[in-house]
Every structure is written in structure tokens, then in C-alpha cells.
C-alpha positions in Angstrom: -20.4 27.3 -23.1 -22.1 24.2 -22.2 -20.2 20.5 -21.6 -22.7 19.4 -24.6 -22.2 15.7 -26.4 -20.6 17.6 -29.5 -17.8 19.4 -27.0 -17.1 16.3 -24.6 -16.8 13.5 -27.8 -14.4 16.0 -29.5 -12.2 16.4 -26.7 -12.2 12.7 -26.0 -11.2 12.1 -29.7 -8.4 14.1 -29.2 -7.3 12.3 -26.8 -8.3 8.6 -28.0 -10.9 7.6 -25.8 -12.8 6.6 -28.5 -10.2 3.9 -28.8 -9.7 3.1 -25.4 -13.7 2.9 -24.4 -13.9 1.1 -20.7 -10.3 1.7 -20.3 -10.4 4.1 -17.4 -12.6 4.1 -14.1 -14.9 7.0 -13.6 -13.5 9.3 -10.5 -16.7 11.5 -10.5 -19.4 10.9 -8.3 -22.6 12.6 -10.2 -21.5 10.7 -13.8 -22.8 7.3 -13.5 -22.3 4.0 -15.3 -25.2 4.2 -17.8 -24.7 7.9 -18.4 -24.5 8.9 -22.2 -20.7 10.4 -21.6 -19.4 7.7 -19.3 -17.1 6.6 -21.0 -15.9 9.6 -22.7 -15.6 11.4 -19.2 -13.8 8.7 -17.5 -11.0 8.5 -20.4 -11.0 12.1 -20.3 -10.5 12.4 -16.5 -7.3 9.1 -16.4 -5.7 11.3 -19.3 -6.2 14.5 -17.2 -7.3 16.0 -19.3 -10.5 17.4 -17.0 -10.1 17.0 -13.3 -13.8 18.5 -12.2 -14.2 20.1 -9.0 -13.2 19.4 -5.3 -15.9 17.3 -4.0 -15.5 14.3 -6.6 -18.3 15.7 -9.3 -18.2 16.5 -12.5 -21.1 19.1 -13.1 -21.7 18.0 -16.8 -24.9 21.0 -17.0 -22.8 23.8 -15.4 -21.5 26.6 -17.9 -17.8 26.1 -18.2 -15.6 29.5 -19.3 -13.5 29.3 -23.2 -10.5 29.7 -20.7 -11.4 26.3 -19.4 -12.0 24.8 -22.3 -8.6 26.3 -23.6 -7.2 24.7 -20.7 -8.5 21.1 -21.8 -7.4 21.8 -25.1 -3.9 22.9 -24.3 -3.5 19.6 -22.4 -4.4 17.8 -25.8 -2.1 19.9 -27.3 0.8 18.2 -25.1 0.0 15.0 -26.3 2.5 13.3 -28.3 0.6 9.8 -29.3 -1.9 11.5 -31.5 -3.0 10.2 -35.3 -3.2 12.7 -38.1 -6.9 12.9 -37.8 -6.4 14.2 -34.0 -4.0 16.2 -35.0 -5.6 18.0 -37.3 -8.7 18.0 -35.2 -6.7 19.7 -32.0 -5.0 22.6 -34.4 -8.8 23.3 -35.4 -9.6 23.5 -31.5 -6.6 25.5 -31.3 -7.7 27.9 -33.4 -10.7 28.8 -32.2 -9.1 29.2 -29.2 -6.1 31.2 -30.2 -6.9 33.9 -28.0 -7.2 32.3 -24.7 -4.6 29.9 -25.5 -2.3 32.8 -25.6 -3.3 34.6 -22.7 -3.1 31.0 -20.4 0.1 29.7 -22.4 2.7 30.4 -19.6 0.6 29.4 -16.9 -1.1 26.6 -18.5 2.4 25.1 -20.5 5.2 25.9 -17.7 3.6 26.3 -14.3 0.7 23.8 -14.4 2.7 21.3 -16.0 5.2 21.0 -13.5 2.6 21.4 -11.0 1.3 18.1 -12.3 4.0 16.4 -11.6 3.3 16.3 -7.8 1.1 14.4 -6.1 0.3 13.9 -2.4 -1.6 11.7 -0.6 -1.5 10.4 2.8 -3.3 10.1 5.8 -4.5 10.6 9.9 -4.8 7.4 12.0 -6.1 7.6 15.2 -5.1 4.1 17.4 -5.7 2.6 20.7 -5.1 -1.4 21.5 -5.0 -3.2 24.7 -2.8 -6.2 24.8 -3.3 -8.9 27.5 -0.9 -11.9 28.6 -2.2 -14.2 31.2 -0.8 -13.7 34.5 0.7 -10.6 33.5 -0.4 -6.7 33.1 -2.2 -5.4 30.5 -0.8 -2.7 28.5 -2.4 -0.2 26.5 -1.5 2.2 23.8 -3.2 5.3 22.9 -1.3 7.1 19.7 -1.8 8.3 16.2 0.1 8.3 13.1 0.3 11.2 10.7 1.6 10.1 7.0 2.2 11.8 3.5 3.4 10.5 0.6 4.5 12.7 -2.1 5.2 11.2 -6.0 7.1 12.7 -8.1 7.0 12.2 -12.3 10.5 12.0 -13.9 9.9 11.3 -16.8 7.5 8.8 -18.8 8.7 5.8 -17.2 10.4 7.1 -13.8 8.6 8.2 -10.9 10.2 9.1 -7.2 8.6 7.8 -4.2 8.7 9.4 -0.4 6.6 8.8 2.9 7.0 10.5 5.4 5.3 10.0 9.4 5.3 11.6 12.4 4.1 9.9 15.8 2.2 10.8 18.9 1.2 9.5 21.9 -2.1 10.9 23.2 -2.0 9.5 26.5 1.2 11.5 27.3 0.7 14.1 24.9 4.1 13.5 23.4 4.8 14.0 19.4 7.7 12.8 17.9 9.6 14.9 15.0 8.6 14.3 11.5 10.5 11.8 9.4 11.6 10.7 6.3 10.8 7.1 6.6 10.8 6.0 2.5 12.4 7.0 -0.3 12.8 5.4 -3.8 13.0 5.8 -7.5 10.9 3.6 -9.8 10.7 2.7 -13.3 7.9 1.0 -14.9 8.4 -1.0 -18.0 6.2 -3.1 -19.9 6.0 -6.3 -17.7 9.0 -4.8 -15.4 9.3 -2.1 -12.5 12.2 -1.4 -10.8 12.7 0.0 -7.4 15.3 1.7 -5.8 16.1 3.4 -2.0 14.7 3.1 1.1 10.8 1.2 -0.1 8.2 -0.9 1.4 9.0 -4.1 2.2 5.2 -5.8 1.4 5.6 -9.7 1.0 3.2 -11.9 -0.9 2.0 -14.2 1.5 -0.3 -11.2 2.6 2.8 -9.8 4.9 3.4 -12.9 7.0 7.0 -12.7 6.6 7.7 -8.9 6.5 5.4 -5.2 6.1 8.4 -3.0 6.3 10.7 -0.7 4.9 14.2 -1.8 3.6 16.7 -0.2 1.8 18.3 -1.8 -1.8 16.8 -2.4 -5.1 13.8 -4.6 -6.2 13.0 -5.9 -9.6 9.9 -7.4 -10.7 9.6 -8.6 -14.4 6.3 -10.9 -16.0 2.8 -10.7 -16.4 0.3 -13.1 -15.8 3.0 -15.0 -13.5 5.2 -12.9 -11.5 9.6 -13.0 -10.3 10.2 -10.5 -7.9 13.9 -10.5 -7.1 15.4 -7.9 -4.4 18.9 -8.0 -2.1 19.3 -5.0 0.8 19.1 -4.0 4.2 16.6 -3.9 6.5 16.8 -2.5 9.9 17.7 -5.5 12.7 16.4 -3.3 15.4 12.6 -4.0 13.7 13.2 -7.5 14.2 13.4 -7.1 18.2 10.1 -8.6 20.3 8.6 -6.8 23.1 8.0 -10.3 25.1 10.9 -12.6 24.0 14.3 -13.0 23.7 13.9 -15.4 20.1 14.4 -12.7 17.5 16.3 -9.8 18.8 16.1 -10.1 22.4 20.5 -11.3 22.4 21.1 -10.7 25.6 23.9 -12.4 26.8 25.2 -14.2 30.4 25.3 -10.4 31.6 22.9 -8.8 30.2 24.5 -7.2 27.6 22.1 -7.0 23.9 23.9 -8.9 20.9 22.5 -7.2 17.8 23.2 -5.8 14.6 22.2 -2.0 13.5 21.1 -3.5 9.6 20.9 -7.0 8.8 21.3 -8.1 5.2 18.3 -9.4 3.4 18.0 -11.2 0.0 14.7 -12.6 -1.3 13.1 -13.8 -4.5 9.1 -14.5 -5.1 7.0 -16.0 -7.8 3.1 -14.9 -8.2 0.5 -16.3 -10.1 -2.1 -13.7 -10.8 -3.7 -14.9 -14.1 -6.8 -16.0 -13.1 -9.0 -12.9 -11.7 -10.4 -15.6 -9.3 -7.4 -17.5 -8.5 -3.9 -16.5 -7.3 -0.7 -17.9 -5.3 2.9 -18.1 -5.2 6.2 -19.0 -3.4 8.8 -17.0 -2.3 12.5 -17.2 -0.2 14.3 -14.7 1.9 17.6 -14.7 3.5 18.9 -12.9 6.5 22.4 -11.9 8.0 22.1 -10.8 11.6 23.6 -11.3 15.2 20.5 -10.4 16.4 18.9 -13.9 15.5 21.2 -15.1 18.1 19.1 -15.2 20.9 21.7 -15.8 24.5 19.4 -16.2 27.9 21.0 -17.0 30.8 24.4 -17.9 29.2 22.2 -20.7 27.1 21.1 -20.1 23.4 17.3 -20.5 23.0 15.4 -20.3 19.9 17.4 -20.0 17.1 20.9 -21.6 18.9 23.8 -20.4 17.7 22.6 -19.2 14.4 23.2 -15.9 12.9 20.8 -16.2 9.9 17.5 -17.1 8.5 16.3 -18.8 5.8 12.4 -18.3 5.3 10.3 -20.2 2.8 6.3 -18.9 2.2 3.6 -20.0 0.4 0.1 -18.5 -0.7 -3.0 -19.3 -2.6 -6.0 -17.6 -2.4 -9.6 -17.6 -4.2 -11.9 -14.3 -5.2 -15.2 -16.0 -5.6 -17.0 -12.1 -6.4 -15.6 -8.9 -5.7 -16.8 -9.3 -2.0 -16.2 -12.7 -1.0 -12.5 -13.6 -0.5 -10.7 -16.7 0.9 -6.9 -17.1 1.1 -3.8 -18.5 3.3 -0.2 -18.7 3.4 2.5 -20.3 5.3 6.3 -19.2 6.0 9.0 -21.7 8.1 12.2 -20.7 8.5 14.7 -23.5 8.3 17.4 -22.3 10.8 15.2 -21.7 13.7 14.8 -24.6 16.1 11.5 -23.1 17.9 8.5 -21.3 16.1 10.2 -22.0 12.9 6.8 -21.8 11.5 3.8 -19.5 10.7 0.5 -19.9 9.2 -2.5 -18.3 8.7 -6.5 -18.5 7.3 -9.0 -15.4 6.2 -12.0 -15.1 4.9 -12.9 -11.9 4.0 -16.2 -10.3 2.8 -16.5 -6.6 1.6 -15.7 -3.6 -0.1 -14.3 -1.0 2.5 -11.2 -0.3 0.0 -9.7 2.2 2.5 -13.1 4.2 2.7 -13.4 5.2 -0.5 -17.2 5.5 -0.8 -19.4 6.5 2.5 -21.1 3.6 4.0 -18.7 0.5 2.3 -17.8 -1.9 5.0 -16.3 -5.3 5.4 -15.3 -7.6 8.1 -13.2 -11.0 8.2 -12.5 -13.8 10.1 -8.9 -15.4 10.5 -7.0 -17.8 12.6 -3.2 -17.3 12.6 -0.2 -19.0 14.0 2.8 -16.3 14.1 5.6 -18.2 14.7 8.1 -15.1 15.5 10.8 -16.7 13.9 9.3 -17.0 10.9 6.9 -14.0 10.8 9.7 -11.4 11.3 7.8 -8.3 10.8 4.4 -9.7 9.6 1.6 -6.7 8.4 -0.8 -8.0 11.5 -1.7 -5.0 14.2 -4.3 -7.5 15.7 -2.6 -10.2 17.0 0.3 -10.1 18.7 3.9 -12.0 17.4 4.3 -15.2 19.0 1.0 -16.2 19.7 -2.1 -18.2 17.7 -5.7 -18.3 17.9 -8.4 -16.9 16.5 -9.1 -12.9 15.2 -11.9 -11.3 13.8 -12.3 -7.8 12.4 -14.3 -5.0 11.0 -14.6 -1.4 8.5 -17.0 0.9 7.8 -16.3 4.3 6.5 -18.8 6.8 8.1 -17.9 9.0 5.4 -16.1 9.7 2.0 -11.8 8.7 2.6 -12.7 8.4 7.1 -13.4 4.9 8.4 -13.0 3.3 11.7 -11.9 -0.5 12.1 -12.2 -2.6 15.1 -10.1 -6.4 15.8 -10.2 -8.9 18.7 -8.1 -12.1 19.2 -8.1 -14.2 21.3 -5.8 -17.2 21.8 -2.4 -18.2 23.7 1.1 -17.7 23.8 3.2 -20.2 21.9 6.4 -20.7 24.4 4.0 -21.3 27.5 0.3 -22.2 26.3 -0.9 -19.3 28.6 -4.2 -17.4 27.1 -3.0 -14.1 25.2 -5.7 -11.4 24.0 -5.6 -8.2 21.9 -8.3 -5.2 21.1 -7.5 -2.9 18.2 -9.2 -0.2 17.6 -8.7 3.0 14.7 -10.0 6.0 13.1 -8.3 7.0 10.0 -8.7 9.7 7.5 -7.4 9.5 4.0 -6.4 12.7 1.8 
């Protein structure tokens, strides 16, 4: 049996793309824009109901079996949203294929269903970065990062969530034991999702405040403009710097650390995203922790005395194409007496998109001021906390899903105006 225009248009009117034309992007590689059955396959392939083969093609001119046909049909059969017309049409296609329909019914109706309901993806990073401080020694990492992330449907509005990671160091040729580091249920609503476990922790001032995980429930309701509201814990030991004593470091006159295992985090966050060109939005967090005490010496330094934070960011950025990017976004926190303040710059130019398509690339230039009491646990791996200047960076993926990026910054420390340096470099591989 051939995929002819009579056999794909069916199908797809079964499953209303006919109504939903340009409603779905095309995953298949050999099925391009201005093909005749674009649109049909693309429809088909977002209501899965055809999932072509393993290298991303299609293969419209290859003979297909009538038990893959009855395969296609018996995942229109499944579908619920139908008009009479379909319906009618799919119990025709369902008797012509009575026979294989029968014989594939317990696989195709029990086993494959459930199996649908399981997806993984993750990935294979490969990391090294040499950090510099004037005056002091340079230190250099050499480790990679191996990451899944299974999804799990519930139901038609409730999905689970997991990632899980697992850590080397090549230069010592150490591994660390798999584990569990997110895990959350989500429901998604018309203009509202709700989250809840351990989740990412992504803010919307491009992560200047916090890319990390936390554990409590987020709700985010709206369309065009945006509330995110979301009240947890978040681990204090993340907010800890490997250079100073402002967020974390709580030693006391003897040595001794003053911390917190969790701190208690409360935020709330309102996004423009209307305009495909222009965006923006303010936000506010909270924080409980003794580890924002910071004792040196028997004197309090950075933050004094207190034992929270109160962070307010702001963003706006501008899409001019789909290539050419340029945003910012500032965050201060107003019960820190020293680098209360963060702010950054980008311009960005590309389509890399995580290496989706061999030979994409991008680069972007940035200056950034990270404040480390106001940039808790910012997304940035090419500049180090507590420092400004200027960083510039690059992708290209060499081929399908594997890339390699490369950063350098260069500036100076902001407690001592001492020069301060970074290389990043990385090879991942997405699955």
C-alpha cells in the first residue's frame, strides 16, 4: 500500500487536520514546507497519529504494511473529539481493516497505549572551565553531567515530571551515584498550570535571581500577560559562595558555619508576552535563612544582621527576527547592605535551539553585574557570582541533537576591584 494523497488526506480528516491546517510543526526531515502533504503530515505526526522512522523522516514513497495502516487507524479510533462525519469515516476505515485490527487490538489498544504515556529525554554534557582571580590560583574543572527526564501522562490535563543526574569528575575519574534531583506533578488548564514537588526554579529575568530546583507548588494563570505565584523551600546550602562569606559563607568569631538546611522562599511574577517582538515583566521573592547572615571575624559583613531577603527584578527584552535578540533585567535586594544589586545586557544572534538541526549556530555578547546578594543562584556558568565585566559566547551543533559551546569573561571582582576571568567550554548530546 502506498502513503498516496487519497490515504494521507483521509487519515488527517479523521483526525481534524483539515481544521487545524498550520497548527502543528513538521518533525520530519525529508517533508518540506511546500510539499503537497505538509500540512496533513505535520497534524498527523502532533496527533501521533504517525511517528515515521528513527532518523527524523518520513518516507512518504515507501510501501507501508495494512498492519501499519491499522495501526494509524486504531489511534483515530481512540479519538474522542471526532464529528459525525469522522466518525462515520473511521468505522468505514475500520472495516476495511477488521482483520488486522483484530489481530493488533491488544497490542495496539493496551500495550502501546500505555507505552505512550512515557517519554524520555535527556542528555550528556561534557564540561571543562578555568576560573581565574587576580593574585590568586587558578582552578580548573574537568566533569560531565549525565541527565534524563522522564514525563509521565495522567490523564488529559496532568502530567508527572522527574529529572534525574548523575556527576563525574574526569580529571579524578570519580562518578557520583545517580539521583533523583526533580520531581513534580502538573496540570495544564486553559490559561493555568499548576506545579507541584520538587521543580525547576527558572526566573524571568533570564535566571538572574535563581536557575534551581525548589520544592512547593507554583501557579501560573493568564495569557497574553502572565502571574506566576509560588511559596516553598529551596535548599540554603545552594546559596553558599566558593569565594565569599556574603551569602552562605556564616562563619562565626570561631569558625563555626551559621546556616540553615532549607530556607523558605515566596515569590510572585508578572510577564508580558503579547507582542511576539516585545516582552517584559516584574517579579518579587522572599527568603527566610540564617545563612544570609554572613559573621567574619566576629563582625557581620554583607548583609548585617539580617536573616532574609527581599529581591525585586525586572526585564524587557526585544525579538527584532527570529535571530536577532536584545534583552536585560535587573534584580536588588532590599536587605542587603553590599552587592544588593545585579544587572545585566545580551544581545544575541542565532538559531542553535539546543542543536536541533546540524550546522545551526549562534553566539552573543553580554555585560553582567552579579551582585551575589541579589543573584542567588543566577543560570550563568560563564561568569562567575560576584564579579562584572564583559562575556561573550558561542554554539554550533556539528551534528543533529550534539553541539559544543564556548564563553570567556573577563572583568573584576566586586569586593576588591581585582581582574577576575573565566573559560567555559562544553560538549553536549541531546536524546
Amino acid at each position: 500500500m502506498k502513503k498516496t494523497l487519497v490515504s494521507a488526506l483521509t487519515t488527517a480528516l479523521v483526525v481534524g487536520a483539515a481544521s487545524t491546517t498550520f497548527a502543528a510543526s513538521n518533525p520530519f526531515s525529508d517533508v518540506p514546507a511546500d510539499h503537497w502533504a505538509y500540512d496533513a503530515v505535520s497534524q498527523l505526526a502532533a496527533d501521533g497519529v504517525i511517528e515515521g522512522y528513527g532518523d527524523s523522516t518520513f518516507q512518504g514513497n515507501k510501501n507501508i504494511t495494512r498492519y501499519e495502516m491499522a495501526q494509524m487507524v486504531a489511534k483515530a479510533m481512540a479519538k474522542t473529539d471526532v464529528s459525525a462525519a469522522d466518525k462515520a469515516m473511521i468505522d468505514k476505515l475500520a472495516a476495511e481493516f477488521a482483520d488486522e485490527l483484530n489481530n493488533l487490538g491488544v497490542r495496539v489498544a493496551n500495550l502501546e497505549k500505555h507505552a505512550d504515556n512515557v517519554k524520555f529525554t535527556g542528555k550528556l554534557e561534557y564540561t571543562y572551565t578555568s576560573t581565574r582571580y587576580e593574585n590568586e590560583h587558578r582552578t580548573n574543572t574537568d566533569g560531565y553531567v549525565f541527565r534524563l527526564e522522564p514525563t509521565a501522562e495522567v490523564n488529559d490535563h496532568w502530567d508527572i515530571h522527574a529529572r534525574l543526574d548523575g556527576n563525574g569528575d574526569l580529571s579524578k575519574d570519580t562518578t557520583t551515584n545517580v539521583s533523583l534531583e526533580r520531581a513534580w506533578a502538573q496540570g495544564n488548564y486553559k490559561n493555568f498550570t499548576v506545579k507541584l514537588g520538587k521543580q525547576p526554579l527558572y526566573t524571568n529575568e533570564h535566571g538572574l535571581v535563581f536557575d534551581e530546583t525548589f520544592s512547593g507548588a507554583n501557579l501560573e494563570f493568564g495569557n497574553q500577560l502572565k502571574a506566576t505565584l509560588l511559596a516553598g523551600r529551596v535548599n540554603a546550602n545552594l546559596l553558599k559562595s566558593d569565594r565569599y562569606a556574603a551569602i552562605g559563607g556564616g562563619f562565626d568569631a570561631d569558625g563555626n558555619v551559621v546556616a540553615d538546611d532549607t530556607a523558605n522562599l515566596q515569590g510572585i511574577n508578572l510577564q508580558y508576552a503579547g507582542d511576539s517582538k516585545l516582552y517584559g515583566g516584574v517579579g518579587y521573592y522572599h527568603l527566610d535563612s540564617n545563612d544570609f547572615k554572613a559573621l567574619k571575624n566576629g563582625q557581620y559583613t554583607h548583609n548585617n544582621d539580617e536573616d532574609s531577603a527581599d529581591i525585586w527584578s525586572a526585564n524587557l527584552g526585544y525579538n527584532f527576527d527570529a535571530k536577532n535578540a536584545l534583552w536585560a533585567s535587573y534584580a536588588n535586594n532590599t536587605k542587603a547592605d553590599e552587592q544588593d544589586y545585579a544587572w545585566q545586557v545580551e544581545y544575541d544572534y542565532g538559531n542553535y535551539q539546543d542543536a536541533a538541526n546540524k550546522g545551526s549556530w549562534g553566539w552573543y555578547g553580554a555585560y553582567r553585574r552579579l551582585g551575589q546578594n541579589a543573584s542567588l543562584m543566577g543560570t550563568y556558568d560563564g561568569v562567575q557570582q560576584g564579579t562584572k565585566g564583559w562575556e561573550i559566547g558561542a554554539q554550533y551543533a556539528i551534528f543533529k541533537n550534539v553541539g559544543i559551546l564556548a564563553k570567556y569573561f573577563d572583568g573584576e571582582q566586586l569586593d576588591n576591584g581585582k581582574d577576575a576571568s573565566k573559560l567555559f567550554g562544553r560538549v553536549e548530546f541531546f536524546f
